[in-house]
N, C-alpha and C positions, 0 to 999 in steps of 0.2 A: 504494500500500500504506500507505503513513504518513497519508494523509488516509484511509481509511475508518480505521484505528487509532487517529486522533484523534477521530474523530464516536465509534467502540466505545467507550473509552477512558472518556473526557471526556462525554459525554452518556449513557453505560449505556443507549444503547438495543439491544434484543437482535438486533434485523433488523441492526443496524451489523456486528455480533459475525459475523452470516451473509455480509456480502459479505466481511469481510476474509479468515471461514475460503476463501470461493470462489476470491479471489485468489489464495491459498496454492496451494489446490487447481492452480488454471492456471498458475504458475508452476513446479511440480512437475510438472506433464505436459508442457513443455521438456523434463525431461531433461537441462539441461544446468549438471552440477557445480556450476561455477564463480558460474550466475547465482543456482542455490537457496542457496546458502551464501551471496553476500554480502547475498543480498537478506533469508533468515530473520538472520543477525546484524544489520542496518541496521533491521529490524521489531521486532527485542528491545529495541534500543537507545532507538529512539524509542519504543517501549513501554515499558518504565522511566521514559523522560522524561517521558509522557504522566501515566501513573499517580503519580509525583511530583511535578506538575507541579499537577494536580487534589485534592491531599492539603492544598495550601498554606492556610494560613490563619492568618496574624500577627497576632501579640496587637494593641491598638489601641495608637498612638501613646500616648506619654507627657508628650511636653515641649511645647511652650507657644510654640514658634520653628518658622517657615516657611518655607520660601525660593516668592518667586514669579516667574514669570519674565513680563513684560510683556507676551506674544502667548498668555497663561493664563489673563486674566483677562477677565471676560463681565459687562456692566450691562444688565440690563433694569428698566427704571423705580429704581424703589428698590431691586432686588436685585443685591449684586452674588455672582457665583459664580466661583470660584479652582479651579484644577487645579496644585494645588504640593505641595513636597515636605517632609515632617516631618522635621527638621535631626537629631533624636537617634537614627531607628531610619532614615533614609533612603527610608521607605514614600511612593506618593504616595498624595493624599488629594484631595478633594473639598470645599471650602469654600462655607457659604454666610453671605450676612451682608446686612441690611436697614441703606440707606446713611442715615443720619438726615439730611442736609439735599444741596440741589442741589450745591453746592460739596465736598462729598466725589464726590458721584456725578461732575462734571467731570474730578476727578481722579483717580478709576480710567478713565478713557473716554481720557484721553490722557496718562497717565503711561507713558514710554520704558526703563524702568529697572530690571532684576534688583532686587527687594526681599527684605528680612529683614522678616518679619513676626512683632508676637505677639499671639496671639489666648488667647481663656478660651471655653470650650464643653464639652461635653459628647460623645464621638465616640460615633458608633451604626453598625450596618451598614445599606446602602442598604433602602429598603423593596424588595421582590420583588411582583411583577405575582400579582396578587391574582383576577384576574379573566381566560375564554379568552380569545385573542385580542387580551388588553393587551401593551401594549409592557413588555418586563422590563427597566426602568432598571437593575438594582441587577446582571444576567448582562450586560450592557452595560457596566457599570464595569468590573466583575471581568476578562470575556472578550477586551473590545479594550480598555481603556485599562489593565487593573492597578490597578485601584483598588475598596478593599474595604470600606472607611469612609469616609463623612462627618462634618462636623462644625458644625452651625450656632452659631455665633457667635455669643455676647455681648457678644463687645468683638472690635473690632481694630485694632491700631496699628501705624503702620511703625517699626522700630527704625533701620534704615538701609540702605542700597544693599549690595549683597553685593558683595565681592571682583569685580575685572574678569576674566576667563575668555574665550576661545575662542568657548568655548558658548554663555555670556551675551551674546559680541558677535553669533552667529548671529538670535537670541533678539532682542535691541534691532534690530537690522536690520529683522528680519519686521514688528516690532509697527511700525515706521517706514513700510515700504512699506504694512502696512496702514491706515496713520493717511492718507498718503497717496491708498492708493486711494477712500478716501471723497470726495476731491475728484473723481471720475470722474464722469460722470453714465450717470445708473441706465438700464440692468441691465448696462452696460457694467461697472461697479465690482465687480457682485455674480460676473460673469463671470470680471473678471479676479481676484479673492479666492478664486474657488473650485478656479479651472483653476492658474493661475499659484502663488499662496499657500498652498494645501491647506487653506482655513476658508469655510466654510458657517455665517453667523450666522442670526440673527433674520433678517433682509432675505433671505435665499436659500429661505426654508422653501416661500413660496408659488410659487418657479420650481420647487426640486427636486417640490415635490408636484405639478406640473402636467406635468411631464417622467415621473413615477412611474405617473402617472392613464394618460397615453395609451402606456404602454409602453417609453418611451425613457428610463429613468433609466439603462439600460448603457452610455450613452454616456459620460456621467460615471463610470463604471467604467471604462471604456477611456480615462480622461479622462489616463492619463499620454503619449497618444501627443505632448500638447508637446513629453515629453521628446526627444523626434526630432527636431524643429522647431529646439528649442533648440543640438540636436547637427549639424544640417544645418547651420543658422547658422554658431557657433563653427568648424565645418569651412572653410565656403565663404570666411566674411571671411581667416582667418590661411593659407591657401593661398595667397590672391590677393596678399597682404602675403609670399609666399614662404616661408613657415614652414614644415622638411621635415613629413611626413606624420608622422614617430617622434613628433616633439615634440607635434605636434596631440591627438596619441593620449594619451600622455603627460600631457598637461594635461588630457585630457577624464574620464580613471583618477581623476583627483585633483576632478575640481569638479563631477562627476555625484552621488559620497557626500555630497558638502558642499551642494549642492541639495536631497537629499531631506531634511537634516538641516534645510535654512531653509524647504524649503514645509512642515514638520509630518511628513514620512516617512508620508503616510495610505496605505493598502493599495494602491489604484490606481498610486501613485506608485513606491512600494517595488519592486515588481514592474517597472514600466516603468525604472526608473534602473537598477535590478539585470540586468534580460536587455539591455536599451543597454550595461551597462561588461560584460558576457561578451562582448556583440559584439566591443567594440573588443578586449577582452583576447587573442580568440582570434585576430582579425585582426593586432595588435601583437607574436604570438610565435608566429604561423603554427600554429595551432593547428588540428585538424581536429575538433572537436566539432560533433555533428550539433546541428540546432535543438532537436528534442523532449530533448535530454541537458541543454540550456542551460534549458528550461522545468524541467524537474525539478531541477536545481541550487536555481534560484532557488525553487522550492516544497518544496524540503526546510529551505533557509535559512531563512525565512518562516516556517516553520510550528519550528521551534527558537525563532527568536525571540517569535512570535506563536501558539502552540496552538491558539488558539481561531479561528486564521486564519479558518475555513471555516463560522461558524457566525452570519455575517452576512451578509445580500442581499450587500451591496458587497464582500465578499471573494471569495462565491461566483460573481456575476457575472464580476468582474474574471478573475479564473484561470480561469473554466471556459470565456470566450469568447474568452480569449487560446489557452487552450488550442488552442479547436475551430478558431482562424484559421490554425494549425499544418494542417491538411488542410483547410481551403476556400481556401488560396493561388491554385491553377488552375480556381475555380470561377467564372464571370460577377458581375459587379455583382447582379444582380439574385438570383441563386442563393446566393449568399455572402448577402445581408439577409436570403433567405427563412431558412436555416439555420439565422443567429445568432437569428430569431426564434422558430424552432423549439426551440433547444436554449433558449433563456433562459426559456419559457413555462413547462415548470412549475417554475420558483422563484418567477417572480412568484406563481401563483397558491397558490404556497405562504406567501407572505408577502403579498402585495397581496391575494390572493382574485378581483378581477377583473382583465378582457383587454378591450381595446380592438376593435372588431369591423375600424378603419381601423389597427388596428398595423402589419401588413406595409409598406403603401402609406404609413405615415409613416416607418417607417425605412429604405426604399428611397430617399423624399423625403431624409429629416433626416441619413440615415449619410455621404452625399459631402458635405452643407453642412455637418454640423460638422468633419468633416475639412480642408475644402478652404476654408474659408469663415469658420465662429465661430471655430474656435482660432488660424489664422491674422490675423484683426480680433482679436481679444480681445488676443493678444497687440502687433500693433500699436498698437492704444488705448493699452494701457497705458504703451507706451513714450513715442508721439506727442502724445498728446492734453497733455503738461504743457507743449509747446515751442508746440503748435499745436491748439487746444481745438476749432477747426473740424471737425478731422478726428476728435474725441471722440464730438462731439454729432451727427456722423451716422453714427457706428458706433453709438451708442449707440439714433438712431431706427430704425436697423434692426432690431437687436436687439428694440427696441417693438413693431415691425410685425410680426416672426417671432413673437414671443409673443401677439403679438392675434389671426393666424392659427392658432396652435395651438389657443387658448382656445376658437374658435370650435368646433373638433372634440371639449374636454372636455365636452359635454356629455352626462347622463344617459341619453337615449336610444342612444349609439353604445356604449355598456359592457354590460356581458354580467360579470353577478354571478356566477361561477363556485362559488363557497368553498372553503374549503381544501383542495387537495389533501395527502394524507398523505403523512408524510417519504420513505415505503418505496417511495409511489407513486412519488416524486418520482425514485429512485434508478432503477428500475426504466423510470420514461421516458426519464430521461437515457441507461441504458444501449442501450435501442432504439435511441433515436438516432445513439449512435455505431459502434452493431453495422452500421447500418444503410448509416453512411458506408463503412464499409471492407470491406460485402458487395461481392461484384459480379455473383451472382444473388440472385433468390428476396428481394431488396428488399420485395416487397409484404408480404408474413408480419410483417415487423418494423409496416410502417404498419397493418397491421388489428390488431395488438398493441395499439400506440398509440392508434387509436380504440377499442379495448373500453376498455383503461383509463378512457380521458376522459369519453365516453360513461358507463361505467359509476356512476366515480366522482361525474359530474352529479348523474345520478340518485338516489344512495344519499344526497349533500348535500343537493337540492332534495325528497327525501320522505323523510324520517324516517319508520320507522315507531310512533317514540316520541312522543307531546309530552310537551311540559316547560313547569314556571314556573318561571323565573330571578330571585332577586333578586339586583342588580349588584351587589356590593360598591361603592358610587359616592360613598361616604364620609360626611361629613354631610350625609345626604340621602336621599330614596326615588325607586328605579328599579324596577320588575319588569316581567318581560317574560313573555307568554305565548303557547306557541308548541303549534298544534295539529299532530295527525299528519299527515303529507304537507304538511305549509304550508298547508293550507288557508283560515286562517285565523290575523295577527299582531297581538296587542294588548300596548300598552304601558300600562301606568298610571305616569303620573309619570315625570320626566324627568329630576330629579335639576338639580344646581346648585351655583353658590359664592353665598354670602352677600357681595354687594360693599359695602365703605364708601368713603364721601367719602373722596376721595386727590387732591391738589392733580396738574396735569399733568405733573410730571415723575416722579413716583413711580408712573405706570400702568403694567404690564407686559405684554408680548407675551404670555401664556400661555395653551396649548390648552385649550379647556373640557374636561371632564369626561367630555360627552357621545361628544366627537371621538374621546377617547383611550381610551372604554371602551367604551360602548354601540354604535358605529358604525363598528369591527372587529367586535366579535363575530356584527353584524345580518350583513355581507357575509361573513364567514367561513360562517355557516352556509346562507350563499345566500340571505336575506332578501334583497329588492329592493323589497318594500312591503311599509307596515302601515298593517291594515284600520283601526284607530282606535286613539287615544289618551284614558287617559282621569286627566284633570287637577284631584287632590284638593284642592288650594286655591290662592290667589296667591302660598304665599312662594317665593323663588327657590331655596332647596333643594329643592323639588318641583318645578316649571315653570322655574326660570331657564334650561335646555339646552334648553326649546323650539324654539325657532330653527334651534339648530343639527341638531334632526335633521328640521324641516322644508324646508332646508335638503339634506340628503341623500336622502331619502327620499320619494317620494308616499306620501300620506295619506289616507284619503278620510274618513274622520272625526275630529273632536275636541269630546271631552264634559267637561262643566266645573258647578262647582256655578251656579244658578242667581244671577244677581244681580255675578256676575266679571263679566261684558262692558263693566260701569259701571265697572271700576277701571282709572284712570288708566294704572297702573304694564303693567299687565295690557293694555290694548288695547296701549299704546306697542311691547310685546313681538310681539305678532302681527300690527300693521300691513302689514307688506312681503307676509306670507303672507293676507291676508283675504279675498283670491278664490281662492286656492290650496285651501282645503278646506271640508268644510264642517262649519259652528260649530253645535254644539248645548248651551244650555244644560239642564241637569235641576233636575230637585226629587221631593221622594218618591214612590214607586207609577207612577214614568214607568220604562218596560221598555224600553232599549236591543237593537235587534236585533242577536243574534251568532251566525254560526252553528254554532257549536262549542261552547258552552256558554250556557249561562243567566243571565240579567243582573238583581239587583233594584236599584234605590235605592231606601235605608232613607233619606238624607239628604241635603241638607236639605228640612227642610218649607219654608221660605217662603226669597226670596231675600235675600241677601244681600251682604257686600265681598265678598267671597271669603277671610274670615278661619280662626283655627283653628276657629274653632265653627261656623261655614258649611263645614266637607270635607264633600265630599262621601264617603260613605259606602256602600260594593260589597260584596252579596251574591252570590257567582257557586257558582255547580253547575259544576265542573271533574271529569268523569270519574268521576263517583255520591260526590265529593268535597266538601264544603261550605268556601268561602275566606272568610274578612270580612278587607273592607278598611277602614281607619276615616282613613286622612290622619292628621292631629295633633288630632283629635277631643281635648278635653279630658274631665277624668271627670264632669263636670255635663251635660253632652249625653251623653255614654254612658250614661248613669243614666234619662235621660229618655226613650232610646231604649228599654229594658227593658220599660217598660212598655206601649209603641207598635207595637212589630212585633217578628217573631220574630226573635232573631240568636242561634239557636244555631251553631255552627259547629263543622268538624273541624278547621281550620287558622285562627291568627289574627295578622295581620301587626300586631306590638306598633304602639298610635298614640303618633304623636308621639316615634319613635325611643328607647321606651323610658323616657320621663320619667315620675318622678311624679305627673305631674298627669293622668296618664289609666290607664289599666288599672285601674280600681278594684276591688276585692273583689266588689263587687256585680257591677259587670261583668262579671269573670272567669267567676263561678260562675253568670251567667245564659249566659255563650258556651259554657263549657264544652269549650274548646277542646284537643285532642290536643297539639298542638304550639304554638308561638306563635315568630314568626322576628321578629327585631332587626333593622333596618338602620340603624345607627350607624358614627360614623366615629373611628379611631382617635385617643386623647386630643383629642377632640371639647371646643372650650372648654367646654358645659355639662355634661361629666361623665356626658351619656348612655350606657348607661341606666343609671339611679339605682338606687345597691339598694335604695331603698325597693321599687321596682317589680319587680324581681327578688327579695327580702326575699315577693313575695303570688305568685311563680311560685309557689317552695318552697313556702311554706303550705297551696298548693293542689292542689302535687302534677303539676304541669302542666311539662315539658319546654321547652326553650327552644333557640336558638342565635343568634349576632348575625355580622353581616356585618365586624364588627370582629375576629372571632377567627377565624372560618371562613372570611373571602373570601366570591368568589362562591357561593350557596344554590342546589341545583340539587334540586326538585321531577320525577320525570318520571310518567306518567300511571300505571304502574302500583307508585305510590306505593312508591317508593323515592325517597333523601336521598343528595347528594352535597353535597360541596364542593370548591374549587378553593382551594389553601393552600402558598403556597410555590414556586408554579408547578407544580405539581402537581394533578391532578383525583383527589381519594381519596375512598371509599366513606365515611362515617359508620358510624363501629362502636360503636352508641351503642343497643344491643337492638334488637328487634323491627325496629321503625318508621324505626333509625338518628338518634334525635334526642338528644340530650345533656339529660339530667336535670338539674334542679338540682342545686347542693351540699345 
């Protein structure tokens, strides 16, 4: 009850509103007094709590003093990032700060010591996932950490060590064992940091993702079962040492809290220490609480503490498979995998999108070896390996050799792009399934349930009966993507990019491209698995630079490019690895690209060239009796020349050169004559894109506009309607007729 209350509550979604009234409902037809009374007071309560809870929103810190705690602090390259607490109003906060030379950066990477910091900055709230299917940093701070502002840094100094504390000594402790386990060798260190420590850095990103790929990220959800190991331990040695049973119990009451508080207390963990100390407690005072009473204890606790417990993978996982291990106790090895794999599949594909086609058959494999095997080596390594390194470095090539055997199985052909299934679906399979557990006829009615859903939902993901042109929000840069009805046909133009400069080696930083974190969720959310062509308006890396990366995810079977790019340096270096992978076509004008879903001109360029702004290539597409121009960073001296060279009137015009001055000229404008015109710029973008000069000849012209900087994701669909996606939100444009936003 308190978990659907928390999704109604806390998410305002209205299907949430419908299971908790159901619940209501079922718990009312009991009948019995005692249980609807305490259960409607304990639903009031934490429903006050919830709606309280969701109202929160503190001014921004004020004072200038930090406290950091040593197992807080994160450097990649020249960045470093702080999770500390603002001394005057007690809020935590999120720090960021660019290290100026190697020797500061050494000394965040192994300084041991609670610090007073002061820093000068400017606090702002997280930015919010601007685009479907992006990851929402900013309901991520808020949801699991409590943290509601950041603040980048222009100065920071230490003032001094803070006061000695309890806390702080847990805190020095950690960061010590973690300084430590870098001495381990690899993946043994990344194992034991993750399992033992509760921290997942840089170095774990590419295990956890390849654990995620084939299905098996719930294992590390389940990942508190050390705490058993740990408990088993501590039992067996002080027995044997004759220690009554009271005292055993007694000291385990007292160092199972103090453990969650040194690994980081992460969800997986909380949950495993918290139903371990019910165990002992109920054993230590002859207690008769059933299991399913001690699982709800601990998930009413959790979710007081934690609200937004339930509204990440790793929360949902961890609870929902502890849950279901509560009835597959008496079930076979092989029936208890098939199950957990049952019930955990549609979360993944509600947040993964795809399943693994060998999932079953690897966690049949993987579920007794991390049990019986990695968390048992993991934790010996860590112990062993400082006394005796032998026994390190062949846990460690085990570990190697289990990951080189997994890696073999990530590949693209064994995955099955599903896309998202919807939240409601999501609730709705889940409950099959466990209707399904504690039927004991008429079983099959719930599984042909569950195949219409999946089945159905395939289908309604993999054929649209809409298409759409998407421009990414993807910051400073151009991405758009074009998606015909039923999939028939995927094109992308441009791929979007960072602008890199010269940075000496120790200032590089681990950071996901663009493409990864925006463009390649939303392609497998919507069940994309291939795109038919790419098409590549000039060489700068705002445009092309996330090439890689999505040839890289993706089969391609084309890529078009202005004529005279295959000569640039910068440009082949980028495409080498992929050069038999697809195939390369360069253009030049009056050359007609075959599509079969719409019509393809090139206006540009005439002759070949680098692949500069005056060499983009330049697209006239027929999109749905729709006219598009595309122009890249076309400057206004080639636009002008174009005028007089071929037709470019147009309905829709993708502003060139993200809105700068130096293109859309007057003359331009009024020979495109375009209905709409869409921006893709990035917010405070160092050049100020787009310029009101160029916005200053929207107005004059009377021509509509909207920028990916204020709207997020731009959402086109074929029967010419305008969305956008703002705030994490998908909202309709309420901007007249057409939905476009006028000039001032």
């Amino acid at each position: 009850m308190a978990v659907t209350l928390s999704f109604a509550i806390l998410s305002a979604q209205k299907w949430a509103w419908l299971i908790a009234v159901c619940a209501v409902l079922r718990i009312c037809l009991t009948r019995q007094l005692r249980l609807i009374s305490v259960t409607l007071i304990l639903a009031s309560l934490m429903a006050g709590y919830f709606y309280h809870y969701q109202q929160l929103m503190p001014k921004p810190p004020t004072g200038d003093l930090i406290l950091v705690q040593p197992d807080h602090s994160d450097v990649s390259g020249d960045q470093l990032r702080l999770e500390a607490q603002d001394l005057a109003t007690k809020q935590k906060i999120q720090v960021y700060y660019y290290l100026p030379d190697q020797r500061t950066q050494q000394f965040w990477q192994h300084q041991r010591e609670t610090l007073i910091v002061k820093i000068q900055g400017d606090y702002q709230l997280a930015n919010p996932a601007t685009n479907q299917a992006e990851f929402n940093y900013a309901a991520y701070l808020k949801q699991q950490k409590r943290i509601f502002y950041i603040l980048n840094a222009a100065e920071l100094k230490v003032v001094k060590q803070a006061p000695q504390s309890f806390r702080n000594g847990l805190h020095r402790l950690r960061k010590k064992q973690l300084l430590n386990s870098q001495d381990l060798p690899e993946p043994l260190g990344q194992y034991y940091r993750s399992l033992v420590l509760g921290y997942q850095g840089q170095d774990f990103k590419t295990t956890g993702t390849l654990f995620k790929q084939l299905g098996l990220i719930h294992l590390f959800s389940l990942s508190g079962l050390h705490v058993y190991y740990f408990v088993a331990l501590i039992q067996w040695g002080l027995l044997r040492l004759r220690q009554p049973r009271e005292h055993v119990a007694l000291l385990l009451l007292v160092l199972l809290p103090l453990y969650a508080l040194f690994a980081g207390a992460s969800t997986s963990l909380r949950r495993a220490v918290l139903l371990c100390w019910l165990h002992i407690f109920n054993q230590y005072f002859d207690l008769k609480v059933a299991p399913l009473d001690c699982f709800a204890v601990v998930v009413l606790v959790n979710l007081i503490y934690q609200p937004y417990l339930f509204f990440s993978l790793g929360g949902q996982l961890s609870y929902l498979l502890s849950f279901a291990l509560l009835f597959l106790s008496n079930f076979s090895e092989w029936r208890r995998t098939l199950w957990l794999n049952l019930i955990s599949l549609p979360l993944l594909l509600y947040h993964v999108y795809e399943w693994h086609w060998l999932t079953v058959f690897l966690n049949f494999l993987m579920m007794p070896l991390f049990s019986y095997a990695i968390l048992p080596l993991t934790l010996l390594g860590g112990l062993v390996t400082p006394i005796v390194p032998l026994i390190g470095q062949l846990i460690a090539q085990s570990f190697t050799g289990l990951q080189t055997f997994l890696c073999w199985f990530a590949k693209p052909q064994f995955m099955l792009t599903y896309g998202q299934l919807p939240a409601i679906l999501v609730c709705l399979c889940l409950s099959l399934l466990f209707f399904s557990l504690a039927a004991k006829h008429h079983k099959i009615n719930y599984y042909l349930g569950l195949t219409i859903i999946y089945v159905g939902s395939f289908l309604w993901v993999h054929f649209p009966l809409q298409g759409r042109v998407i421009f990414f929000d993807i910051g400073q840069g151009d991405s758009i993507l074009i998606e015909s009805a039923f999939h028939r046909e995927v094109t992308l133009i441009d791929t979007g990019g960072r602008l890199n400069f010269a940075k000496e080696t120790w200032q590089k930083r681990n950071s996901q491209l663009r493409a990864e974190r925006i463009i390649v969720p939303y392609l497998k959310s919507r069940g994309i698995k291939h795109i038919n062509q790419i098409f590549l308006s000039h060489q700068d890396a705002d445009h092309v630079g996330d090439l890689p990366a999505i040839l890289k995810h993706f089969p391609v079977t084309n890529v078009y490019f202005p004529a005279g790019m295959e000569h640039n340096a910068q440009f082949k270096r980028r495409i080498w690895p992929y050069r038999n992978q697809v195939a390369w076509h360069p253009l030049l004008r009056g050359q007609s690209p075959i599509c079969k879903t719409f019509a393809c001109q090139v206006l540009a360029p005439e002759t070949p060239g680098a692949g500069t702004n005056e060499d983009s290539l330049v697209l006239r597409l027929l999109i749905n009796q729709k006219v598009w121009l595309f122009t890249g960073d076309l400057p206004s001296e080639r636009e002008e020349r174009l005028i007089s060279q071929v037709p470019i009137q147009a309905d829709y015009l993708k502003a060139g050169h993200h809105g700068s001055k130096t293109s859309s000229s007057d003359a331009f404008l009024a020979a495109v004559r375009p209905k709409q015109v869409v921006i893709s710029a990035g917010r405070h973008n160092r050049y100020g894109h787009p310029h009101s000069e160029t916005l200053l000849r929207y107005q004059n012209a009377g021509i509509p506009f909207q920028t990916t900087a204020e709207q997020g994701m731009i959402i086109w669909t074929f029967d010419d309607r305008w969305r956008s996606f703002l705030n994490g939100e998908e909202r309709k444009n309420d901007y007249g007729s057409v939905g476009i936003k006028k000039s001032p």
